[in-house]
C-alpha positions as a printed Julia matrix, in Angstrom:
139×3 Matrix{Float64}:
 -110.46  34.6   46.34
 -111.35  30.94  45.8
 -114.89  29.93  46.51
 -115.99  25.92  46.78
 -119.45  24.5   47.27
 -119.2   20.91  48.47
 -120.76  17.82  49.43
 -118.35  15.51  51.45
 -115.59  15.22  53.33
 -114.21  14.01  50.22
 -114.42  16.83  48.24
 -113.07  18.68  51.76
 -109.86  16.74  51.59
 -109.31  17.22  47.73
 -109.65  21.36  48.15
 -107.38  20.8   51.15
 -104.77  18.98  49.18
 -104.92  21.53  46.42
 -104.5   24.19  49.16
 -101.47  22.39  50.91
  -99.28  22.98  47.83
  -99.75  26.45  47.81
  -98.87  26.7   51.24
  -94.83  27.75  52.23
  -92.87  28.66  55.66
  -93.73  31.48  57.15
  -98.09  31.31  56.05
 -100.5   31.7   58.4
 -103.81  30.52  57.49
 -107.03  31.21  59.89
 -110.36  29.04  60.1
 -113.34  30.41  60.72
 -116.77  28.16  60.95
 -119.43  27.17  63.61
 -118.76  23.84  65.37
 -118.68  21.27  63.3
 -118.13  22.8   59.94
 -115.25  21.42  58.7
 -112.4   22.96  59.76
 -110.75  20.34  61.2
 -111.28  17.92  58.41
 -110.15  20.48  56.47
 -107.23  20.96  57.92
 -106.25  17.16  58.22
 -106.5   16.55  54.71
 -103.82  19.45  54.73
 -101.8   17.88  57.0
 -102.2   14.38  55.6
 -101.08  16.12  52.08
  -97.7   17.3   53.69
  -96.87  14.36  55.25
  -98.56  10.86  54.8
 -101.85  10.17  54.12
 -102.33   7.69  56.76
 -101.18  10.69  59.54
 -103.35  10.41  62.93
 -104.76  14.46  62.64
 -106.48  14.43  65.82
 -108.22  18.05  66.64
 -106.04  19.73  69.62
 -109.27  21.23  71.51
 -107.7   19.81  74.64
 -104.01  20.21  74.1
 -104.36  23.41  71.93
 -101.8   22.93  69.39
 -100.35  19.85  67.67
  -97.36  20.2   65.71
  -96.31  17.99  62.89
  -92.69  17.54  61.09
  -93.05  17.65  57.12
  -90.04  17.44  54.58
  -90.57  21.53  54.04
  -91.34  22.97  57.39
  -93.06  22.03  60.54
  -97.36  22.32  60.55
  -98.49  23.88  63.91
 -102.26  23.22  64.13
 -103.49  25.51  66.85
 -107.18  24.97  68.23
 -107.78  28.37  70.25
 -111.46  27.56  71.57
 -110.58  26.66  75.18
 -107.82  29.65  75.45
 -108.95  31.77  78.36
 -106.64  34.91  77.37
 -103.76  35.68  74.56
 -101.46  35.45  76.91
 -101.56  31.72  76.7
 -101.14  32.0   72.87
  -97.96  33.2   73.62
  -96.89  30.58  76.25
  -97.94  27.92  73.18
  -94.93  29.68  71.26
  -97.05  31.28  68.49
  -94.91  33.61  67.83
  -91.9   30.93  67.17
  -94.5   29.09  65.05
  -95.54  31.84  63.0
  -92.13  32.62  62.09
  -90.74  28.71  61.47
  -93.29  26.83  60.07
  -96.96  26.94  58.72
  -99.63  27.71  61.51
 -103.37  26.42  60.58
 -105.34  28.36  63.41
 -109.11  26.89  64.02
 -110.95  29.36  66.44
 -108.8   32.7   65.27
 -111.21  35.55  66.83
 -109.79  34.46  69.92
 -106.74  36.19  69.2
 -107.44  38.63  66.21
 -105.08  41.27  67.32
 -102.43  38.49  66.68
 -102.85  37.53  63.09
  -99.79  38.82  61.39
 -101.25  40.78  57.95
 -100.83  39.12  55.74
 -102.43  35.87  56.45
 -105.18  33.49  54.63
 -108.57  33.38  55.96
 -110.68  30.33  55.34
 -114.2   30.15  56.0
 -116.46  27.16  55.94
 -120.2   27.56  56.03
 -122.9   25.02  56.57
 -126.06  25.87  54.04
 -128.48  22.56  54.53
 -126.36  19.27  53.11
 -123.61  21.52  51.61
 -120.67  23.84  52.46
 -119.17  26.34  51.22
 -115.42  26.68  51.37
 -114.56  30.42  50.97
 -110.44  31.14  50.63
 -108.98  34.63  51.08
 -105.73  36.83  51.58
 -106.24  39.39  54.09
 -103.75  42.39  53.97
């Protein structure tokens, strides 16, 4: 487990670069935080790190998933907060995107029972002007 305590969005994007090489096809990584922790930021400095820094990372609330082409595999960001069941995580393909890319899920208790084990589990926290970036393996 890899524990951060930060101060920016900065600092966000240089944890989320580190993290980004680590990451290969097939990982599943879940991120868990109140609205407006970070997770998204987080996430597009990942994104940014896989493919160009200049890469338009808008959040997918609305459209639920964005998927991005990298030189190693494709990135599905998933953004599960509107989903009304998990039956429409599987009409988003997220079984397909589990298995052929790298799949950065914000909003993951919304369909728990569909995290394949293992997966990482990132948690951000919000304690006054910092957070804390908490990074796990969950068997």
């Amino acid at each position: 487990m890899a524990s951060h305590t930060i101060q920016s969005e900065a600092e966000t994007a240089d944890i989320a670069r580190a993290f980004a090489c680590t990451l290969k096809k097939g990982d599943v990584v879940a991120f868990y935080g109140a609205l407006g922790a970070g997770k998204t930021t987080f996430i597009r400095g990942v994104i940014q790190s896989l493919t160009t820094p200049d890469a338009d990372v808008p959040s997918p609330t609305f459209t639920l998933l964005q998927t991005y082409d990298t030189p190693r595999f494709p990135i599905h960001h998933f953004d599960m907060y509107r989903l009304k069941n998990q039956a429409e995580a599987y009409e988003l393909g997220i079984e397909d995107a589990f298995a052929d890319g790298v799949s950065l899920i914000e909003w993951p208790e919304r369909v728990a029972s569909l995290l394949p084990r293992p997966h990482m589990r990132i948690d951000i926290e919000i304690k006054g002007s910092k957070r804390h970036i908490h990074i796990r393996e969950v068997q």
